[in-house]
ROPA-956002 format. One record per residue (C-alpha): residue in one letter; x, z, y. Coordinates in pm, whole numbers, padded with zeros to 5 digits, always signed. Example, Ala and Ser with C-alpha at 12.3 -4.5 7.8 and 13.67 -1.06 7.14 Angstrom:
ROPA-956002
A+01230+00780-00450;S+01367+00714-00106;
end
This chain:
ROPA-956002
X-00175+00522-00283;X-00122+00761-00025;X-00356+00721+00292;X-00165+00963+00538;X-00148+00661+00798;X-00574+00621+00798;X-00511+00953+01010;X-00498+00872+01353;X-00900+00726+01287;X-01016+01042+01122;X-01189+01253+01387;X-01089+01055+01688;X-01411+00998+01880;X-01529+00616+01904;X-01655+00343+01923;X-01388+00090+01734;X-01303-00245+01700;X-01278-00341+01341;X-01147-00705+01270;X-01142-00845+00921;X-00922-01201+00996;X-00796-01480+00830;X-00464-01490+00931;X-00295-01833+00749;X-00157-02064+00915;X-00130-02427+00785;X+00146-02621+00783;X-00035-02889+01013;X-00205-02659+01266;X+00020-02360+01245;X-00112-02114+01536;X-00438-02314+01658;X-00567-02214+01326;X-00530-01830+01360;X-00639-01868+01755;X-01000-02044+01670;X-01058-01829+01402;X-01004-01548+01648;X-01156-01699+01935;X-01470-01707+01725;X-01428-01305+01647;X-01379-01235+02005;X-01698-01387+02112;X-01889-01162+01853;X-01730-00843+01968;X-01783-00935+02322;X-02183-01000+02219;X-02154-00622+02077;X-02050-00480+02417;X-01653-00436+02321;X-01503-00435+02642;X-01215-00690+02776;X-00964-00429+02763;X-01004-00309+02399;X-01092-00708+02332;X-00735-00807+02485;X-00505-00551+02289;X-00658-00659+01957;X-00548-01056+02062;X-00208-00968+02115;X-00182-00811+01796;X-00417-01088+01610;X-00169-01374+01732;X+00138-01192+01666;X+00265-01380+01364;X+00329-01153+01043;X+00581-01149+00802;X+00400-01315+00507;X+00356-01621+00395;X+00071-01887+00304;X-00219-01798+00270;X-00299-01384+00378;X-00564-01179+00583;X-00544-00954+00867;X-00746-00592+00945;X-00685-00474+01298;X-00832-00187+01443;X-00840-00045+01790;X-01057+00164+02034;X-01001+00183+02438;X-00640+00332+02409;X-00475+00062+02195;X-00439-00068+01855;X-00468+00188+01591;X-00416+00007+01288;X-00252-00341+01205;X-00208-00494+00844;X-00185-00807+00651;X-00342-00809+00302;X-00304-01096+00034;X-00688-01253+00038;X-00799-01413+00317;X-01163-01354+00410;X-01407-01586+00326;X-01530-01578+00684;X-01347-01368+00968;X-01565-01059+01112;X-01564-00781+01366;X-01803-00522+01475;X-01765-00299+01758;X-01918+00045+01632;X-01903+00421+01657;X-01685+00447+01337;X-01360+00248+01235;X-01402+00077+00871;X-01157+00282+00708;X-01204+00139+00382;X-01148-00171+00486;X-00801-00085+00616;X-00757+00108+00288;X-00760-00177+00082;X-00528-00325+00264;X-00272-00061+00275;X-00326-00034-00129;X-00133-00392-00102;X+00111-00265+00123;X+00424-00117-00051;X+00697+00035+00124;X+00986-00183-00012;X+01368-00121+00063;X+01518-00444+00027;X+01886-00527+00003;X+02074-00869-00038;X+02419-00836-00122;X+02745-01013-00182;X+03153-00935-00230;X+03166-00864+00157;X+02832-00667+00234;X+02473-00626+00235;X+02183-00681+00445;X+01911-00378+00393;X+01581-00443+00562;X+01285-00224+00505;X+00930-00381+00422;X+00560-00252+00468;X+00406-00060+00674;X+00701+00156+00850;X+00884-00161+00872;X+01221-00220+01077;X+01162-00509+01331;X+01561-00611+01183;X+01751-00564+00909;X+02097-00343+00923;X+02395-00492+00819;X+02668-00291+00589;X+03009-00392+00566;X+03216-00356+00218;X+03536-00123+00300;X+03705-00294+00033;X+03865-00669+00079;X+04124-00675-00190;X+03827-00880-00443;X+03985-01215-00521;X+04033-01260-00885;X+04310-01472-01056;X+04255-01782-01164;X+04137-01782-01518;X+04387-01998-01813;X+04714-02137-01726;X+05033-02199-01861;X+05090-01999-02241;X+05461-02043-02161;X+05409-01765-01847;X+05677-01499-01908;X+05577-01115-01933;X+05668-01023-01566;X+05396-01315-01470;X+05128-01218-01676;X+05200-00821-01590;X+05183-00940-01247;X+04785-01161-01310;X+04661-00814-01495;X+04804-00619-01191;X+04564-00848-00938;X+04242-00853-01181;X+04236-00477-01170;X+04305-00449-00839;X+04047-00702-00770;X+03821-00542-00981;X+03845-00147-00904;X+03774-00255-00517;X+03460-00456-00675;X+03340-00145-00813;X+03402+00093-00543;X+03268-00164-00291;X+02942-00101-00519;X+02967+00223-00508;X+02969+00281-00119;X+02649+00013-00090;X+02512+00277-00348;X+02571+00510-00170;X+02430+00368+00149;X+02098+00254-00041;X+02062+00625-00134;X+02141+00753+00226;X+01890+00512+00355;X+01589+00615+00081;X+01662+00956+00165;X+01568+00899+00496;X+01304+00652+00504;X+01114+00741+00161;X+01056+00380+00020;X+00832+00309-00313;X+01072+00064-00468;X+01382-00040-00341;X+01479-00436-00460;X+01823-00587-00481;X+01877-00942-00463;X+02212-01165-00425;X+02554-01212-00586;X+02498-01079-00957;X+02849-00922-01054;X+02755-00662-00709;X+02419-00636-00805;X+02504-00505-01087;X+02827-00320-00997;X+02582-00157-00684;X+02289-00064-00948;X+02578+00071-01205;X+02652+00330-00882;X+02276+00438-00816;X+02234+00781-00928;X+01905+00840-01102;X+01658+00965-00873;X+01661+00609-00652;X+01784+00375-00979;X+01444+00489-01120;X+01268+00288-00845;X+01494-00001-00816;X+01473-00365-00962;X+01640-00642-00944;X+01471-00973-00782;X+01630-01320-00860;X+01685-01559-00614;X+01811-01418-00303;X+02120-01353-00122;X+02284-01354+00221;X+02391-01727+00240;X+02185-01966+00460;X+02112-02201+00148;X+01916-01976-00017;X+01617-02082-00148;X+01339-01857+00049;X+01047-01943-00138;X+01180-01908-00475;X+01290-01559-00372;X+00962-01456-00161;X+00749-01574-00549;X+00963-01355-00739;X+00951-01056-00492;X+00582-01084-00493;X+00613-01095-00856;X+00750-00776-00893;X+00539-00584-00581;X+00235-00708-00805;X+00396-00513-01134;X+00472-00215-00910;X+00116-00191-00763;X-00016-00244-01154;X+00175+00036-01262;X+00100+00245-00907;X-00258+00226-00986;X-00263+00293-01415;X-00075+00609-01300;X-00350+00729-01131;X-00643+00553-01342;X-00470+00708-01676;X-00500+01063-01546;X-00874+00994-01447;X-00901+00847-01833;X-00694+01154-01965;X-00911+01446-01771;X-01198+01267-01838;X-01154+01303-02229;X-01031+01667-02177;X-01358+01730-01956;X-01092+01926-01704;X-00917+01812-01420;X-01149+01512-01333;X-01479+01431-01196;X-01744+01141-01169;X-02065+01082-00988;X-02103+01086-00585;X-02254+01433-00614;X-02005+01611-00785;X-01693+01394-00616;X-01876+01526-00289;X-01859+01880-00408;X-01461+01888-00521;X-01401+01669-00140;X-01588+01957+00049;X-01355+02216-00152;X-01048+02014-00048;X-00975+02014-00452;X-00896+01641-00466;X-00563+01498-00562;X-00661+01108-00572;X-01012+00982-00493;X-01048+00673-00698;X-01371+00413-00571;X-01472+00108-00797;X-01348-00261-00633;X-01698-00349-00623;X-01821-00082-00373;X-01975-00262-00118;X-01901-00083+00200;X-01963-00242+00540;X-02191-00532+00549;X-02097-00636+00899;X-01786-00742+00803;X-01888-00891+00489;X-02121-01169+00555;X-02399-01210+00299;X-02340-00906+00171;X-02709-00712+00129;X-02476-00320+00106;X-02558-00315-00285;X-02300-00243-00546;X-02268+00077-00722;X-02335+00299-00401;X-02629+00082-00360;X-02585+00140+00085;X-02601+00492+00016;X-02469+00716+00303;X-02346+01092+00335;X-02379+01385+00573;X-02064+01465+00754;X-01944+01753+01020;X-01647+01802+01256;X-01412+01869+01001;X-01334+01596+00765;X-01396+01847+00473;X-01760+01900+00657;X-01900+01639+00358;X-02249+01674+00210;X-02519+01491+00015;X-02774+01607+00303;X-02784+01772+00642;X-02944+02080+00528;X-02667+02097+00291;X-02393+02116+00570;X-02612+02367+00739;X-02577+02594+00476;X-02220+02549+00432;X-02206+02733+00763;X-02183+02374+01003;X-02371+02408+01259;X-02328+02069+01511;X-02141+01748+01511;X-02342+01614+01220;X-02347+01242+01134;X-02457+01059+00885;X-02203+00786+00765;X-02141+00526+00475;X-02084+00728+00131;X-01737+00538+00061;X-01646+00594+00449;X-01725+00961+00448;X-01522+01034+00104;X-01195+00841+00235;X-01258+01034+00584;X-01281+01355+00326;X-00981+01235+00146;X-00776+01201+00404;X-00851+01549+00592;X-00668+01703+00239;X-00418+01439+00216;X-00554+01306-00116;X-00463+00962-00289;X-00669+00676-00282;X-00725+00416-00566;X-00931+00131-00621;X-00979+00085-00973;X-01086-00283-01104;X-01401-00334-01258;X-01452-00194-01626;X-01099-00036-01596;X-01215+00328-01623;X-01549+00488-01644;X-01709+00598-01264;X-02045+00656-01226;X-02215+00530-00880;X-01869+00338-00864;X-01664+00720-00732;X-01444+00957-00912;X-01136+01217-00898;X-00886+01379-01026;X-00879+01762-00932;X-00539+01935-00778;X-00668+02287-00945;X-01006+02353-01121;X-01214+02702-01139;X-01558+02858-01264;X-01719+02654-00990;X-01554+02351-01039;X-01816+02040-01178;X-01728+01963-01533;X-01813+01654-01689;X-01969+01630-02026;X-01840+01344-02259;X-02188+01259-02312;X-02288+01234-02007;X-02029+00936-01963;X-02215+00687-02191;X-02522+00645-02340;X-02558+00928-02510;X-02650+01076-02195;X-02952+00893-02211;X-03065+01038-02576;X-02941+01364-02504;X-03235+01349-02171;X-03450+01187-02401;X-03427+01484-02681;
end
């Protein structure tokens, strides 16, 4: 997952408003369920010394409705100038949080963005298609295309054996009129799908609607944007389309495309790992390849426990175990201690932050990946690893052994 968007918090001087929300609405309460639940959050960031102004922007954005549906979450965070960051995730909190401190939680924005999947969807028929682009660069409406061909009505199928020639010449002459302007009316929505992903970049791009043009328009795709298309049953452009049906299967396939977004990267972390190359594991040596700006995709166990404030009941435990990092100016300024920053020539501007915090911050100064990896998916010690852009002399290797327990016996020897 690319984390280019987390910019705008990296290096921007605080303090921040983080909300963590539970944004469902129920069928019964619709709205008042959202506002209590924020109401509630308010109060708590107002205790903290967030002032009205910072307090207000974050409620117009925390009661503007979002585009999913049951039940979803919320992260918002702002500072004095405005809302910096806005996204819905699938799980809910158990309880909804803020905290008003001198550094956004970036990771919990992060995990929320490794939902989010830019998604290019279009719903077509015989006389157009409705493109509308999901995720986090989102249009506000879709666009509509119109087909430039109208000459699609087929002949009726059977009839008469007694027909003469000039009668049945005449039925063959319609059908493949009917049917050429089917295929070329494919071919121009092709051609607009692939004018749109050149411009706006999506990850996937799902067609939905009339199944003789679905297929006629994914015929058309050339093979650069048919690679990242699917088709999704169950939606269309008519008004009696069944919504829900269509919104399970689209999240249907969003949750194969994340599975296979995320074995990508966990199979090269796997793959480097066995080589003992391009890959690294432990927060001291993931540290050193960050502060070289070597890192292609920073990859953090699930169970990292990150910001106890906004998770209740959390003690800061998991595999970082509320273990923190050095950090300088420059998001590349990343060390295991301040001395150590000193001596990589920083000289002010030294804080000491959250380990997970300070690695995405590092991540994102070199425009690296991010991935959270499920539990027991891939080996990390202290829950952190990489994989490496280019590796030298210098470069931390990791042993084979030193990934299992023959670590152990080999220390022991």
């Amino acid at each position: 997952m690319k984390i280019d968007w987390i910019k705008p918090l990296v290096g921007r001087p605080g303090p921040f408003a983080t909300v963590y929300l539970d944004a469902t609405r129920s069928a019964d309460a619709a709205d008042k369920d959202v506002v209590t639940r924020w109401n509630g959050v308010r109060r708590t960031l107002a205790d903290q010394g967030a002032p009205e102004t910072v307090l207000d922007a974050v409620e117009d954005a925390a009661l503007k409705r979002t585009r999913k549906h049951g039940a979803h979450g919320r992260v918002i965070i702002a500072d004095e100038s405005g809302v910096l960051v806005d996204k819905p995730f699938r799980t809910p909190p158990a309880v909804s949080a803020g905290v008003w401190n001198h550094v956004p939680a970036l990771l919990q924005a992060a995990l929320a963005g490794e939902e989010s999947v830019d998604v290019l969807k279009v719903a077509v028929d015989r006389t157009g298609a409705d493109l509308m682009l999901l995720g986090q660069r989102g249009w506000e409406e879709p666009r509509t295309f119109e087909m430039p061909h109208d000459d699609i009505t087929m002949a009726a199928q059977g009839g008469s054996s007694h027909g003469n020639n000039s009668d049945r010449g005449s039925t063959a002459t319609v059908e493949a009129r009917a049917l050429d302007s089917w295929e070329r009316n494919g071919a121009a929505v092709a051609r607009e799908i692939e004018r749109v992903v050149a411009e706006e970049r999506p990850e996937l791009v799902v067609l939905t609607g009339d199944v003789r043009t679905v297929n006629m328009t994914k015929t058309a795709l050339s093979r650069p944007v048919s690679e990242i298309t699917v088709e999704v049953q169950g939606g269309g452009r008519n008004a009696g389309v069944r919504e829900d049906v269509f919104v399970q299967n689209l999240e249907d396939a969003l949750d194969s495309y994340r599975e296979r977004r995320r074995e990508v990267v966990l199979s090269e972390l796997r793959q480097e790992q066995g080589r003992e190359q391009a890959a690294v594991t432990s927060v001291a040596d993931v540290v050193a390849v960050l502060a070289r700006g070597q890192v292609k995709d920073l990859v953090l166990s699930e169970d990292v426990v990150y910001d106890p404030a906004l998770a209740p009941g959390s003690d800061g435990g998991g595999p970082l175990g509320g273990r923190c990092l050095w950090v300088g100016p420059d998001p590349l300024h990343i060390a295991l201690s301040q001395d150590d920053l000193r001596d990589a020539g920083v000289t002010d501007g030294f804080e000491e932050l959250p380990a997970a915090v300070a690695m995405v911050r590092a991540a994102v100064g070199q425009d690296a990946g991010l991935t959270f990896a499920p539990v027991g998916s891939v080996e990390l010690r202290d829950g952190v690893g990489a994989t490496l852009r280019w590796v030298d002399d210098s470069t931390p290797h990791e042993v084979a052994a030193s990934m299992s327990g023959d670590g152990v016996r080999l220390q022991e020897r």
